[in-house]
C-alpha positions as CSV (number, residue, x, y, z in Angstrom):
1,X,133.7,-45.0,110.9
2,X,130.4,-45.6,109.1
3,X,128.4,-44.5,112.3
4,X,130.4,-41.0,112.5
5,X,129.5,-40.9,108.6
6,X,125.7,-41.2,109.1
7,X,125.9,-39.1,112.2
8,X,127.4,-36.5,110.4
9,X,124.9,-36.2,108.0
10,X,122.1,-36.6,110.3
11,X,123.8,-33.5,112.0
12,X,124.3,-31.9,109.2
13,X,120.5,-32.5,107.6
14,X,119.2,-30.2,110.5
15,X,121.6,-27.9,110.8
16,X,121.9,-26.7,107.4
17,X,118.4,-26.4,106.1
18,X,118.1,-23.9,109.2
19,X,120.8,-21.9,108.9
20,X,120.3,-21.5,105.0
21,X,116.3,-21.1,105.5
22,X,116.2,-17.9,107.0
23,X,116.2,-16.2,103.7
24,X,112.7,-15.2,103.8
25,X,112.6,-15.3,99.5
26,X,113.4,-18.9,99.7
27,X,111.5,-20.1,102.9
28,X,108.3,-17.9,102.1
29,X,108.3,-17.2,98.5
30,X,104.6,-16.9,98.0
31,X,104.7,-13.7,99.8
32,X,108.6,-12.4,99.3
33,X,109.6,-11.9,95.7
34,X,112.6,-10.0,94.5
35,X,111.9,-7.2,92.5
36,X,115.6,-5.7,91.9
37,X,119.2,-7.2,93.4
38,X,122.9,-5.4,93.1
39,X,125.7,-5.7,95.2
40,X,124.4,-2.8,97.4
41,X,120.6,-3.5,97.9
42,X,118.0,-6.1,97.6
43,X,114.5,-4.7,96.8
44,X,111.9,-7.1,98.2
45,X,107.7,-7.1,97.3
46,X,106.3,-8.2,100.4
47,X,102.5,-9.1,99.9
48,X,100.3,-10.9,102.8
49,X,96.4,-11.8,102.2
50,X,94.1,-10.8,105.4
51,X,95.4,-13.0,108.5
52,X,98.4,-14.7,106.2
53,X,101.4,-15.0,108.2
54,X,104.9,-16.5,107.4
55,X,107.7,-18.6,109.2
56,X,110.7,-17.4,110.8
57,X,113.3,-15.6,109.0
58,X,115.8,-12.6,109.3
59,X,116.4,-9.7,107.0
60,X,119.2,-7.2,107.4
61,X,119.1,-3.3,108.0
62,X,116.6,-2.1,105.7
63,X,114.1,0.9,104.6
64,X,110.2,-0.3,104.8
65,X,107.8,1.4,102.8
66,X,104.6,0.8,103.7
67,X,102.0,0.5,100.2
68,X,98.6,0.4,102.5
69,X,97.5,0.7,106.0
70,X,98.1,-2.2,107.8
71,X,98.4,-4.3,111.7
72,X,101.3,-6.8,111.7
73,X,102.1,-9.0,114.8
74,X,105.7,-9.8,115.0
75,X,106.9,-13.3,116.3
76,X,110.9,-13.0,117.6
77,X,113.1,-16.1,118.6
78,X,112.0,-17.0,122.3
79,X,108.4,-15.9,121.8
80,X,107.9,-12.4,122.7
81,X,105.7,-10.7,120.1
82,X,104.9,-6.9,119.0
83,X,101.9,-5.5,117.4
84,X,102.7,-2.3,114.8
85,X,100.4,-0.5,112.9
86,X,101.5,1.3,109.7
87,X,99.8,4.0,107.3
88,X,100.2,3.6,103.4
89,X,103.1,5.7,102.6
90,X,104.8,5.7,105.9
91,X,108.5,4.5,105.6
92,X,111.1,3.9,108.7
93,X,113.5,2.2,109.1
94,X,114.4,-1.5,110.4
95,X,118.0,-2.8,111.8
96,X,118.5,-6.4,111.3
97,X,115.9,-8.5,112.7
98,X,114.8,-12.4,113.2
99,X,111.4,-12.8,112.8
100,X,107.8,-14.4,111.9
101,X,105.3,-11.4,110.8
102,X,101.7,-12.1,110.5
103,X,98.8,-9.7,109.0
104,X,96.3,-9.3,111.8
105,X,93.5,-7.4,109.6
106,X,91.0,-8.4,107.2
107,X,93.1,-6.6,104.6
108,X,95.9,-7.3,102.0
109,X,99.1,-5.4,103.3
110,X,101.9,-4.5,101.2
111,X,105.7,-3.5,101.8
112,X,108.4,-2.7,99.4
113,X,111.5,-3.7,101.9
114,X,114.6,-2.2,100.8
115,X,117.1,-4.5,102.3
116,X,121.0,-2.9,102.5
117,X,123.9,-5.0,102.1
118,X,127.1,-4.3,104.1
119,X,130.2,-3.5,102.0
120,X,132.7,-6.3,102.4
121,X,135.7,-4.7,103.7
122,X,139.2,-5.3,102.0
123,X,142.1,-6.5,104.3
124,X,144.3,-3.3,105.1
125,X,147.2,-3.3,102.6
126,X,150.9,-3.4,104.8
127,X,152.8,-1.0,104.2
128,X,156.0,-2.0,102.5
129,X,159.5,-2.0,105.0
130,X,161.2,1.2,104.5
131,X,164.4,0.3,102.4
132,X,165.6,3.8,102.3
133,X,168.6,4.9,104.6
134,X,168.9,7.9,106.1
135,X,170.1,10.9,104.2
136,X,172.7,13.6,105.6
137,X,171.9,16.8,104.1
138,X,175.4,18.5,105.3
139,X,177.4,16.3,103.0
140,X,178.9,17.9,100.8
């Protein structure tokens, strides 16, 4: 019993963090900050010093609005990576990704990330048994 206890925990002491840690304003907050939150949108500052780069985290669909012109080398999960350059001003936009970004130039590069938030559905209501009988409109 005590064994499964402690192995539980061990489990649970790597498996947690990880899952949890992909919030890149909690795993990398010295270049994510949160400048606005609703229930619809999170509005993310995303500032990187010359060659800075961060650890791997996820974001979901979101608008990127690019402050200055920029290289970033993109890290995914299994080690492929992808070089983009952007233009200050240029906006697109980004489905949900897993990543680790780093700024290849000798530049600060700035983002204001505009991360959506899916609309968590309500369950269909059922629609009540019909009680009513049928009615006979020849009765008279």
């Amino acid at each position: 019993m005590r064994r499964t206890f402690f192995l539980t925990l061990f489990v649970l002491a790597f498996a947690v963090p990880s899952v949890l840690a992909q919030d890149p304003t909690k795993v990398d907050s010295r270049h994510y900050k949160v400048e606005f939150e609703n229930s619809k949108v999170r509005i993310l500052r995303v500032h990187y010093g010359p060659h800075e780069k961060s650890v791997m985290h996820r974001h979901p669909d979101a608008i990127a609005i690019f402050q200055n012109d920029g290289k970033v080398k993109f890290t995914y999960p299994g080690g492929k990576t992808e070089e983009r350059e952007m233009k200050a001003g240029q906006t697109l936009f980004t489905s949900a990704v897993r990543h680790l970004p780093e700024n290849v130039t000798d530049n600060d590069m700035e983002v204001i990330l505009v991360e959506l938030k899916t609309a968590r559905r309500k369950p269909a209501a059922k629609k009540p048994a019909s009680t009513s009988t049928p009615t006979n409109s020849n009765k008279q």
